[in-house]
C-alpha positions as a Markdown table, in Angstrom:
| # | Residue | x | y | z |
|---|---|---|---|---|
| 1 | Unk | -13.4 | 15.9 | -17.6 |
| 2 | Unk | -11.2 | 16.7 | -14.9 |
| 3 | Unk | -8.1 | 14.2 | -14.5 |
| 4 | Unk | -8.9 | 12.3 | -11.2 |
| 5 | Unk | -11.7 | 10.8 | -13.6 |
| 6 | Unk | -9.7 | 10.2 | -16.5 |
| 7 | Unk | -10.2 | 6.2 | -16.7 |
| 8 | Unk | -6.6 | 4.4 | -16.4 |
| 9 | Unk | -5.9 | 1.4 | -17.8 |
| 10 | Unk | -2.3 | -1.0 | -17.4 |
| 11 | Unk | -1.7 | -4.4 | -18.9 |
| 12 | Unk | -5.7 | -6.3 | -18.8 |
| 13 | Unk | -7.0 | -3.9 | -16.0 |
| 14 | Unk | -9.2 | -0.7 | -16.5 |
| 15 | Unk | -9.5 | 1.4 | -13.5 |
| 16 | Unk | -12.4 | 3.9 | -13.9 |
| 17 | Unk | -10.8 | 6.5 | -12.5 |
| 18 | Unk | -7.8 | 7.4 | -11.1 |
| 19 | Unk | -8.4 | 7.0 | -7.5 |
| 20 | Unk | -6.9 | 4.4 | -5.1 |
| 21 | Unk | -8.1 | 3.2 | -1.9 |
| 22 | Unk | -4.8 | 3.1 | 0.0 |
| 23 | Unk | -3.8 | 0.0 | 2.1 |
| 24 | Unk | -4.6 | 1.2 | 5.6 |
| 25 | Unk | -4.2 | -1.4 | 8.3 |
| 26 | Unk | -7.4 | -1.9 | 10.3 |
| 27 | Unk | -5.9 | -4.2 | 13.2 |
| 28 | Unk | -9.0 | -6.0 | 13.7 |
| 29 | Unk | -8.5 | -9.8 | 12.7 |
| 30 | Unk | -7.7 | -13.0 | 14.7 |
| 31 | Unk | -4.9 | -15.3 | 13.3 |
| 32 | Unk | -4.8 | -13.5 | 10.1 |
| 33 | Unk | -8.2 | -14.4 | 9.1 |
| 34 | Unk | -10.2 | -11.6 | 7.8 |
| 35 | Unk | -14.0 | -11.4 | 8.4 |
| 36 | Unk | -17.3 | -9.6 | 7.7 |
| 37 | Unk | -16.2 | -6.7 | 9.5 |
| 38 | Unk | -13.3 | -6.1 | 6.7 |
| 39 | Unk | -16.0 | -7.2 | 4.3 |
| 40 | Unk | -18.0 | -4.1 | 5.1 |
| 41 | Unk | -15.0 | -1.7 | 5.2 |
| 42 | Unk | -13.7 | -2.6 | 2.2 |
| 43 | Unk | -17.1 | -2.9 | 0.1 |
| 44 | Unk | -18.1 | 0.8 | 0.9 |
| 45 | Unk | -14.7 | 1.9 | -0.1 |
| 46 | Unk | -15.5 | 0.0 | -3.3 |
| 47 | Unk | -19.3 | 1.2 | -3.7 |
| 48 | Unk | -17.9 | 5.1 | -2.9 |
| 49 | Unk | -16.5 | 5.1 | -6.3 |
| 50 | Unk | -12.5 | 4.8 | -6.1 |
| 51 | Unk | -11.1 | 3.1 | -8.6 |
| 52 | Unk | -9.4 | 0.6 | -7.3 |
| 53 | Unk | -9.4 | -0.8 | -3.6 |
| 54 | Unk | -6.5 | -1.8 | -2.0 |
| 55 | Unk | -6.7 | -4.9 | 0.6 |
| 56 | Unk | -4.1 | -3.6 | 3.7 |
| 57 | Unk | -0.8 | -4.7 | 4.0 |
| 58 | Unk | -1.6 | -8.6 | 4.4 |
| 59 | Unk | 1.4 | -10.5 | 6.0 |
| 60 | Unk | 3.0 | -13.4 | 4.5 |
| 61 | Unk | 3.8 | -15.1 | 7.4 |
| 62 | Unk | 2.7 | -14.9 | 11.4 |
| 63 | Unk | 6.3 | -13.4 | 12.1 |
| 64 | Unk | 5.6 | -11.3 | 9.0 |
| 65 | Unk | 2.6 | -9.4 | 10.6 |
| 66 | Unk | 3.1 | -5.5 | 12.6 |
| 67 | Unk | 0.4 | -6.2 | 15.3 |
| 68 | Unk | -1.7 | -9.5 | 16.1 |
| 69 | Unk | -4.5 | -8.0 | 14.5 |
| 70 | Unk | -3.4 | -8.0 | 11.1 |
| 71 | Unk | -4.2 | -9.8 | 7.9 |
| 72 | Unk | -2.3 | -12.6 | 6.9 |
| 73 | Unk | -2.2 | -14.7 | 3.4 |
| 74 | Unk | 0.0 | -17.5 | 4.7 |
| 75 | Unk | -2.5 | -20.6 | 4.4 |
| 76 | Unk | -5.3 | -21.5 | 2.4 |
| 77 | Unk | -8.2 | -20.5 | 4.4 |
| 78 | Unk | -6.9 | -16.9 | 4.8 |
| 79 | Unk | -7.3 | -17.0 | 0.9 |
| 80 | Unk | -10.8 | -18.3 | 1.1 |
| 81 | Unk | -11.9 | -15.4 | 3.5 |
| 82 | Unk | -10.4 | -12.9 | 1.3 |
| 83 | Unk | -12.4 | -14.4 | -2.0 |
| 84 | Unk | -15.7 | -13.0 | -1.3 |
| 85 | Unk | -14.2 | -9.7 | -0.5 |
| 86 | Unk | -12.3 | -9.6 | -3.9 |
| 87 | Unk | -15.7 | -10.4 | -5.5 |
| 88 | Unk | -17.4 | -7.7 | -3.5 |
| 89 | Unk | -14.7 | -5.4 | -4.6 |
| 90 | Unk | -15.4 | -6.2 | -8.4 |
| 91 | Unk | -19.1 | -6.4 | -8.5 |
| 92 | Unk | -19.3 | -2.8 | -7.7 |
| 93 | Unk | -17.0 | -1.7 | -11.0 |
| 94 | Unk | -13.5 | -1.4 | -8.5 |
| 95 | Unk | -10.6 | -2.9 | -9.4 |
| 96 | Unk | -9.5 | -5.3 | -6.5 |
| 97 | Unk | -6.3 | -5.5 | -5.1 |
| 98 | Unk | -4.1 | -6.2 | -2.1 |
| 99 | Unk | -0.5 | -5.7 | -0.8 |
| 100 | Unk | 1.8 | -8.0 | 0.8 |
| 101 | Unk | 4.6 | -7.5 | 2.8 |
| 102 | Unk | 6.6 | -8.6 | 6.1 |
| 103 | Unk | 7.1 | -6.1 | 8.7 |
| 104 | Unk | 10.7 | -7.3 | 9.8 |
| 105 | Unk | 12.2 | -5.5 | 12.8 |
| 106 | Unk | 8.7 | -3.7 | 13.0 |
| 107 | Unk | 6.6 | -6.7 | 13.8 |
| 108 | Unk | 5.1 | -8.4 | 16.9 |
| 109 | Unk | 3.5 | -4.4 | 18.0 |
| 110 | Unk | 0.2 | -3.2 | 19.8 |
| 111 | Unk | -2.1 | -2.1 | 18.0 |
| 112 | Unk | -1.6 | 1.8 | 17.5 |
| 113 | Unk | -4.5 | 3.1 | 20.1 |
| 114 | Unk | -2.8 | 0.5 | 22.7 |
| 115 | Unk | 0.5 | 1.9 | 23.2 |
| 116 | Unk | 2.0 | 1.4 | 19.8 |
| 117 | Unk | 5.0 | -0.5 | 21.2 |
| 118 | Unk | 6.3 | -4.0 | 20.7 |
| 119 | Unk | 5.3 | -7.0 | 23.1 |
| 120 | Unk | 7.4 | -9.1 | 24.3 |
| 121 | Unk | 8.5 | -12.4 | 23.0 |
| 122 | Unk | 7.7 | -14.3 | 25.9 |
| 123 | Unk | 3.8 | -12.8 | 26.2 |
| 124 | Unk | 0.7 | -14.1 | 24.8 |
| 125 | Unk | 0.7 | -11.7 | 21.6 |
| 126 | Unk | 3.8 | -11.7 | 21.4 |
| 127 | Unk | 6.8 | -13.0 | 19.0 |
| 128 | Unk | 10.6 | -12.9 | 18.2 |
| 129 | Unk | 11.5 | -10.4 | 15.0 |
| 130 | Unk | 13.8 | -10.9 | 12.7 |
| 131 | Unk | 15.8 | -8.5 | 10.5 |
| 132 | Unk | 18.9 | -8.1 | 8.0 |
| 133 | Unk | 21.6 | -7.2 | 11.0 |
| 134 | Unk | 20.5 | -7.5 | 14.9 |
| 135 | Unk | 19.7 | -3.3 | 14.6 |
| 136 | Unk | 16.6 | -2.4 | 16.6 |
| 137 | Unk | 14.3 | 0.3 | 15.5 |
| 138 | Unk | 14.6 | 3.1 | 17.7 |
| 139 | Unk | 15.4 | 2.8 | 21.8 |
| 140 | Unk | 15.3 | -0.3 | 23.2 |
| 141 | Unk | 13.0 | 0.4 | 25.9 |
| 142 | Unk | 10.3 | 0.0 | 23.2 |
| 143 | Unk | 11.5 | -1.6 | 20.4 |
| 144 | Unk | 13.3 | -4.8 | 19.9 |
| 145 | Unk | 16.6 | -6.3 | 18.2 |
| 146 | Unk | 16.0 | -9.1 | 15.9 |
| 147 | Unk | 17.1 | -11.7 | 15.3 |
| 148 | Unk | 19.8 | -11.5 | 12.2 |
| 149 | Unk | 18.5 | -13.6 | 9.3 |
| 150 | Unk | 20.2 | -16.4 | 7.8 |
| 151 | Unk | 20.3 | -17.7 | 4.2 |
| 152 | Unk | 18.0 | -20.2 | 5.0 |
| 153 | Unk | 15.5 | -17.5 | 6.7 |
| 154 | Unk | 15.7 | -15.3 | 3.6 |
| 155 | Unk | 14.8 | -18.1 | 1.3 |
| 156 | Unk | 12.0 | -19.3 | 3.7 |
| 157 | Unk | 10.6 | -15.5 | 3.9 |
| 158 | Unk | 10.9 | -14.9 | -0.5 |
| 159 | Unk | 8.9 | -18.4 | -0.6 |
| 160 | Unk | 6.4 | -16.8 | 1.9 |
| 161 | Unk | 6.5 | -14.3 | -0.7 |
| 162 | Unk | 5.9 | -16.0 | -3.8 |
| 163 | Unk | 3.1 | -18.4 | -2.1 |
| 164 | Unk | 0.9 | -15.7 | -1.0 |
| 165 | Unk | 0.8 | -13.8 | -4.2 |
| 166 | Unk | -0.3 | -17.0 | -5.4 |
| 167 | Unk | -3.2 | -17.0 | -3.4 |
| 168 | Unk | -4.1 | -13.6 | -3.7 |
| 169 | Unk | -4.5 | -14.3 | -7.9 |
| 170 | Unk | -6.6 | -17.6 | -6.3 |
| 171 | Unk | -8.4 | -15.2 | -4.7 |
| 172 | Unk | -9.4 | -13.2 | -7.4 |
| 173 | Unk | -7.4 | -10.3 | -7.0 |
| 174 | Unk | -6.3 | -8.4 | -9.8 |
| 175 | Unk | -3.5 | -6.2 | -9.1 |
| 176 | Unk | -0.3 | -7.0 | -6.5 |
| 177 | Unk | 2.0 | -4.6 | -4.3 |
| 178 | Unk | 4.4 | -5.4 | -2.6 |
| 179 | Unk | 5.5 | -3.3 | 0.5 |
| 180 | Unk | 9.2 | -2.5 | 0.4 |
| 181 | Unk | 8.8 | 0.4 | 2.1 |
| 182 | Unk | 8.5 | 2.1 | 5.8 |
| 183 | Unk | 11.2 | 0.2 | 7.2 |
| 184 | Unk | 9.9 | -2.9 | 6.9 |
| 185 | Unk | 11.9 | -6.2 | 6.5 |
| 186 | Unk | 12.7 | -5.8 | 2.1 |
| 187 | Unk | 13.2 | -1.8 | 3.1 |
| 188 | Unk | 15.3 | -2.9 | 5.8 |
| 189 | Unk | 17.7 | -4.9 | 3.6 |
| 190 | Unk | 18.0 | -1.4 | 1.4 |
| 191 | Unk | 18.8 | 0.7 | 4.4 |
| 192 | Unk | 22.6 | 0.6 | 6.1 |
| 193 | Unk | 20.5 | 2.0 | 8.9 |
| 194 | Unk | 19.3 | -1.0 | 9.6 |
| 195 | Unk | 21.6 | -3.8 | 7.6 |
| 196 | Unk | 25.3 | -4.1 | 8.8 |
| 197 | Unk | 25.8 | -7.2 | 7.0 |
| 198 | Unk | 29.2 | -8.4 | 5.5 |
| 199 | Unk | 27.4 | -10.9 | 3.3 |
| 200 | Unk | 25.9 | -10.9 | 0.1 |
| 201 | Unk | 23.1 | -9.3 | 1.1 |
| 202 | Unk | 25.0 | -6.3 | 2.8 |
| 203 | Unk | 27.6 | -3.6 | 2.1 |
| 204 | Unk | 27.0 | -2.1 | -1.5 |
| 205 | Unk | 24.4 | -0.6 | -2.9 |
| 206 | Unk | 24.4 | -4.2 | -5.3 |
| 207 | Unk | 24.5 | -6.1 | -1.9 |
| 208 | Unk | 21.6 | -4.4 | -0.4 |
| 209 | Unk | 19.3 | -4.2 | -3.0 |
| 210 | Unk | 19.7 | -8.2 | -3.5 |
| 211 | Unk | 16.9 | -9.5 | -1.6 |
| 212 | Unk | 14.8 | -6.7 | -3.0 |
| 213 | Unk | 15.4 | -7.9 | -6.4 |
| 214 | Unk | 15.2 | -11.9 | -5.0 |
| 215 | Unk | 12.0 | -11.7 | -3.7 |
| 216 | Unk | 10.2 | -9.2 | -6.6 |
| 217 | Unk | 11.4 | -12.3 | -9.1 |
| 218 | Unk | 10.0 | -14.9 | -6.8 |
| 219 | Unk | 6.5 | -13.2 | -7.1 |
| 220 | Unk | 6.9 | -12.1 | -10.9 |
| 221 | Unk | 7.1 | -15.6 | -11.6 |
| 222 | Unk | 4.0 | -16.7 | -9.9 |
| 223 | Unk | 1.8 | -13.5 | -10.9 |
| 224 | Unk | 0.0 | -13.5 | -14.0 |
| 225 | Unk | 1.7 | -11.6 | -16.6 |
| 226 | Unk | -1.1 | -9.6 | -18.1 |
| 227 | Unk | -1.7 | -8.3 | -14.4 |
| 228 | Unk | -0.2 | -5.2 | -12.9 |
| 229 | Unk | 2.8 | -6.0 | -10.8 |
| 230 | Unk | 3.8 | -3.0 | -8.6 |
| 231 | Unk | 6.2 | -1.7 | -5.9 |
| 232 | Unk | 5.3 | 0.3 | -2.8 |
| 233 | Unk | 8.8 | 1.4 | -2.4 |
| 234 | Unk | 10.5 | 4.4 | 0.3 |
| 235 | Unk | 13.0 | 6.2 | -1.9 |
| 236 | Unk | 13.3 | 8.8 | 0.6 |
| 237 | Unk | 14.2 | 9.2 | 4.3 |
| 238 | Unk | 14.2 | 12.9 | 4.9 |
| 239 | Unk | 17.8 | 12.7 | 7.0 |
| 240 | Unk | 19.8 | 14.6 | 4.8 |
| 241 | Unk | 21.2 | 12.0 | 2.0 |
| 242 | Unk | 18.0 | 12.4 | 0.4 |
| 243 | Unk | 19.9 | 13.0 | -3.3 |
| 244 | Unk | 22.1 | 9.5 | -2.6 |
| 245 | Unk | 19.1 | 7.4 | -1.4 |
| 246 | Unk | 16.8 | 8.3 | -4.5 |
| 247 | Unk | 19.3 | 7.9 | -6.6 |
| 248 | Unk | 20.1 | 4.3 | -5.1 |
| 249 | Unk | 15.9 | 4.2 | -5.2 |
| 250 | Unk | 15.7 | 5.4 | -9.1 |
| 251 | Unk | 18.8 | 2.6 | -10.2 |
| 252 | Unk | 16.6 | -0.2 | -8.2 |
| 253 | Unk | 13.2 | 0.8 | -9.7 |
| 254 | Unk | 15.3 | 0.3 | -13.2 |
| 255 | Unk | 16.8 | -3.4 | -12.2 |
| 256 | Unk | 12.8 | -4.3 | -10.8 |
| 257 | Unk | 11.6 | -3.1 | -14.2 |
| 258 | Unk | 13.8 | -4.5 | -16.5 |
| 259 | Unk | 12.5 | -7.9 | -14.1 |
| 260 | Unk | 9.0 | -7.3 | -14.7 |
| 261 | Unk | 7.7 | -4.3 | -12.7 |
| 262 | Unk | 5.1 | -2.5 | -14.3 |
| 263 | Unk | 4.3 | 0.5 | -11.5 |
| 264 | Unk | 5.6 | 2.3 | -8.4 |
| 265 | Unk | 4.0 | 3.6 | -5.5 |
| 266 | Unk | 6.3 | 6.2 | -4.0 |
| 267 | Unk | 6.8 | 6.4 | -0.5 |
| 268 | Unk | 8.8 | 7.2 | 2.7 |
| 269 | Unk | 11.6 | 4.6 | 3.9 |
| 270 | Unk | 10.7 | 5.7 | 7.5 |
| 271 | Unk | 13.6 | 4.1 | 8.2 |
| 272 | Unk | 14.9 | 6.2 | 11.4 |
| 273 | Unk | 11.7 | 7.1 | 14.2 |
| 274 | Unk | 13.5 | 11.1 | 13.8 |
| 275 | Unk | 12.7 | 11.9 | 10.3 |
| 276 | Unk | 11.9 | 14.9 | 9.3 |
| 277 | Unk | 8.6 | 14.2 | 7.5 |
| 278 | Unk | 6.8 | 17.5 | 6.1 |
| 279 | Unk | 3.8 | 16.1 | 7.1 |
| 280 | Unk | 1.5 | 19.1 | 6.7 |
| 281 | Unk | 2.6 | 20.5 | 3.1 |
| 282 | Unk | 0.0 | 19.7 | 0.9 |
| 283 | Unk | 1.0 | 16.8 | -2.0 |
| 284 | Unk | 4.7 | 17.0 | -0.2 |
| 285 | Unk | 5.1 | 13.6 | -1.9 |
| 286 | Unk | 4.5 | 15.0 | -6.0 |
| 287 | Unk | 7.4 | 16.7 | -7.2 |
| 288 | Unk | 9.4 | 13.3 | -6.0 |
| 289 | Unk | 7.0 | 11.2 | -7.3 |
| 290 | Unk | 6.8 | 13.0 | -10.5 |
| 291 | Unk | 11.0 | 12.8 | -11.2 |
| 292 | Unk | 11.0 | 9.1 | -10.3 |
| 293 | Unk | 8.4 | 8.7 | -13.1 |
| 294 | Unk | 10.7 | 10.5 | -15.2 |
| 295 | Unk | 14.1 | 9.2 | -14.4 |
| 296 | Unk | 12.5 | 5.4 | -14.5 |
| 297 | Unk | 10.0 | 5.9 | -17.3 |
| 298 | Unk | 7.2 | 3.9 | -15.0 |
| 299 | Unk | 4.0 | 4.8 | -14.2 |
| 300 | Unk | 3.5 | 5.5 | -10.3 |
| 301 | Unk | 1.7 | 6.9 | -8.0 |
| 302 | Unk | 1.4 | 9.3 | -5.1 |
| 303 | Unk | 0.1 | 9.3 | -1.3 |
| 304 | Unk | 0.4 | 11.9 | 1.6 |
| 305 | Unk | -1.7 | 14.8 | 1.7 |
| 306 | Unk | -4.1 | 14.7 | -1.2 |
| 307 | Unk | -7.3 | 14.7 | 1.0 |
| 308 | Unk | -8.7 | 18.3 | -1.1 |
| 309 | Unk | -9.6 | 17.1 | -4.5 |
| 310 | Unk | -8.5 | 20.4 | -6.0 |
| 311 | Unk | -4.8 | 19.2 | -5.2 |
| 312 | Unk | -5.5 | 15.5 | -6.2 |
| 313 | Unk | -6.5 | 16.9 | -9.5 |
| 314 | Unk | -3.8 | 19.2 | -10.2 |
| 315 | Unk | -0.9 | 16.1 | -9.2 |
| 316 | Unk | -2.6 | 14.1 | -12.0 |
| 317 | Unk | -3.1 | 17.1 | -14.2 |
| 318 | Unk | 0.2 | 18.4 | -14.0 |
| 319 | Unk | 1.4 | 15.1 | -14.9 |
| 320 | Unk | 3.3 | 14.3 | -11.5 |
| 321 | Unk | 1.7 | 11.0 | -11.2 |
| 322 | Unk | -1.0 | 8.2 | -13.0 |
| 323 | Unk | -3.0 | 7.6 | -9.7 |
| 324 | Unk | -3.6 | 9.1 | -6.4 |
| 325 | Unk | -4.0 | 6.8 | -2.9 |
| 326 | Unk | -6.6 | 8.1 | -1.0 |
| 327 | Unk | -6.3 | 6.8 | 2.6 |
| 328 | Unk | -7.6 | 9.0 | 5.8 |
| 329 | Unk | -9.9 | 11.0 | 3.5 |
| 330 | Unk | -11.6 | 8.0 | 2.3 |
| 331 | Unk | -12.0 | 6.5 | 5.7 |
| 332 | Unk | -13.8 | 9.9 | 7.2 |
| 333 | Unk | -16.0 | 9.9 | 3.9 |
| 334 | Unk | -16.1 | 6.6 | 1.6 |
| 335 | Unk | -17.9 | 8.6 | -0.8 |
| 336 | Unk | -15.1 | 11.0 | -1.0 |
| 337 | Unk | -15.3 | 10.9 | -4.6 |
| 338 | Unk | -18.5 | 11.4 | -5.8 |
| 339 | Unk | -18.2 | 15.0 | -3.4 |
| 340 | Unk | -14.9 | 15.3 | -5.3 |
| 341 | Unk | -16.3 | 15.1 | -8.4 |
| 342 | Unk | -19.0 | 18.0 | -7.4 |
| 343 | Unk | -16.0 | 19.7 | -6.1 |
| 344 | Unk | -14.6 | 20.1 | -9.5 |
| 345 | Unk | -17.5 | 20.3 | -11.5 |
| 346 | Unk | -17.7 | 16.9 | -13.2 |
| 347 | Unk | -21.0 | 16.6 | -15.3 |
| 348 | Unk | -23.1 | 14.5 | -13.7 |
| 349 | Unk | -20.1 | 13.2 | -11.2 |
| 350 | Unk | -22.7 | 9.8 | -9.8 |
| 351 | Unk | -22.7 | 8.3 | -13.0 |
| 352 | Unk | -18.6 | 8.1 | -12.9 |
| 353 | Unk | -18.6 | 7.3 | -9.1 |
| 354 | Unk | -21.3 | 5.4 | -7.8 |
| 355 | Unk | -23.5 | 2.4 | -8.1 |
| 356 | Unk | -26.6 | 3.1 | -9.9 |
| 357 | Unk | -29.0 | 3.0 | -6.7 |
| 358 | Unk | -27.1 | 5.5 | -4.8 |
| 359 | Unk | -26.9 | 7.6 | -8.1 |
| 360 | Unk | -30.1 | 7.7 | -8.4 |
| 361 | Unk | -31.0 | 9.0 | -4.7 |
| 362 | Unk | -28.1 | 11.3 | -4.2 |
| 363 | Unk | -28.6 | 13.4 | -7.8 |
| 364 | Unk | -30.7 | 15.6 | -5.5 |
| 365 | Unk | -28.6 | 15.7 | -2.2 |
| 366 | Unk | -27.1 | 18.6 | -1.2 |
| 367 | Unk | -24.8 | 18.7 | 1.9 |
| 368 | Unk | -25.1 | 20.4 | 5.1 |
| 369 | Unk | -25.9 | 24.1 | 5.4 |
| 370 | Unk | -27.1 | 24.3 | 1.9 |
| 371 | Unk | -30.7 | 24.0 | 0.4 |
| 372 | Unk | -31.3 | 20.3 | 0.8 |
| 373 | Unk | -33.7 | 18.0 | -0.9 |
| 374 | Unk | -34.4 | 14.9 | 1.0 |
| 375 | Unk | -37.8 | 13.0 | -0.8 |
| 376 | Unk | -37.3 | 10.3 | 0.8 |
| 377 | Unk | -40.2 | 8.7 | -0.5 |
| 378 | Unk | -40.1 | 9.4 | -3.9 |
């Protein structure tokens, strides 16, 4: 068996293979409230096969929230909605799981397709941000400066924190992440881009890293212990003091998991809007993610460019990570890996993929161009 179908199992959770629906925003709910259209999308991830599906970054708060349109977790009905999608998740063999997070400095935006700018306090969608230090994104024409946060707001926002990953175990979900990472508000308290504080929750690498370790301990004693507790966190920003920040990044992954952490999802801090990103190298992301899992002794996974299974494979192969997140490939093609698994030969591949129905029809399909059987009567 290849490794992308190697089962993976962590604390009381088995993931059949090692496959992740990323979190991908969809920007399609009303007040935070998910609905049947999210109920589709993230079912047919589930019934494609991946291992585990991951709910998209769901905001802890209104303010918390990088569009209008995004999930939220901040009340109890939210919680309700997202029940029945848990379940959906689970019935099909996926492990269900969701990340929270607060987009900080980032929030109160369009939607991507609609200009992928901020909106303005004062208009209908819009809202004020907040933020470690009053240090806008990028130019000011488009993005905002927030509002610095007080003690009181930080405690308020790791409550946030703590309340919703409550809900989400309510809701049946069986693993947590938390998103400190693309400049959003815990990445921007890691950042001196963006925090110029001369608190305690500025300065130092100690200083900074504060509400980081604050709000992960908040959650960790709320979570369930025998379920996975992870990190998305960007310990990289591609601006040339990439050794300093992933060394900063490697000493904070230790302090989280000698606090309870049990995984890390490596990522970019996207920090600055000018980063050099090497977007189109294949698995850019591996050789990072494969020396954090060395230097911090935690298992993690990887993201960015991993849409040929041949590559996916040879990450988890070469032993550069324990999972792989899946995002734009998976959207194209939910059934991404039962073709991966024909891709690389796996015996049988529907039987480790796919629900016993579509097994059953697709053992004969053959894609497009090539000598297809289609019974569809049989």
């Amino acid at each position: 068996m290849t490794s992308l179908f190697k089962p993976f199992e962590l604390k009381n959770v088995m993931l059949r293979n090692r496959i992740v629906a990323a979190p991908m925003c969809m920007y399609s709910v009303e007040n935070g409230l998910v609905g049947e259209w999210h109920h589709a999308h993230l079912e047919q991830l589930a019934m494609g096969g991946a291992g585990m599906v991951t709910v998209e970054m769901t905001a802890v708060s209104p303010e918390g929230r990088i569009t209008w349109a995004d999930a939220g977790l901040w009340n109890d009905e939210q919680a309700a909605a997202l029940e029945p999608i848990a379940a959906a998740i689970k019935a099909t063999g996926s492990v269900p799981a969701i990340q929270l997070g607060h987009a900080g400095r980032k929030a109160s935006a369009n939607r991507p397709w609609e200009g992928d700018d901020q909106i303005a306090d004062d208009a209908p969608r819009g809202w004020p941000v907040i933020g470690p230090s009053p240090v806008a994104f990028g130019s000011p024409n488009v993005w905002k400066l927030p509002r610095e946060m007080s003690l009181e707001d930080i405690r308020r926002v790791q409550g946030d924190f703590a309340k919703a990953a409550r809900r989400a175990r309510e809701a049946g979900f069986e693993w947590l992440e938390l998103h400190f990472a693309h400049g959003f508000l815990a990445h921007s308290f890691l950042s001196p881009y963006s925090n110029r504080r001369t608190d305690a929750y500025g300065g130092s690498f100690e200083n900074r890293a504060r509400f980081v370790l604050e709000t992960f301990e908040a959650v960790r004693r709320v979570w369930p212990a025998e379920l996975p507790l992870s990190v998305r966190l960007g310990v990289v920003e591609y601006d040339g003091r990439d050794e300093e920040t992933i060394a900063e990044s490697v000493e904070l992954i230790r302090r989280l998991k000698s606090n309870g952490l049990d995984f890390v999802s490596v990522s970019v801090g996207f920090s600055k809007p000018d980063a050099s990103v090497p977007w189109h190298s294949p698995a850019f992301m591996a050789p990072l993610v494969e020396r954090i899992r060395r230097e911090t002794d935690l298992p993690a996974a990887v993201a960015w460019g991993l849409g040929d299974p041949h590559v996916a494979d040879e990450v988890l192969r070469k032993g550069q990570a324990d999972l792989v997140k899946i995002g734009r490939a998976l959207l194209a093609n939910p059934h991404w890996p039962y073709e991966a698994a024909k891709a690389l030969g796996v015996e049988r591949p529907s039987w480790a993929t796919l629900p016993a129905p579509y097994a059953h029809w697709l053992e004969s399909y053959r894609p497009v161009g090539a000598a297809d059987v289609d019974n569809a009567d049989a």
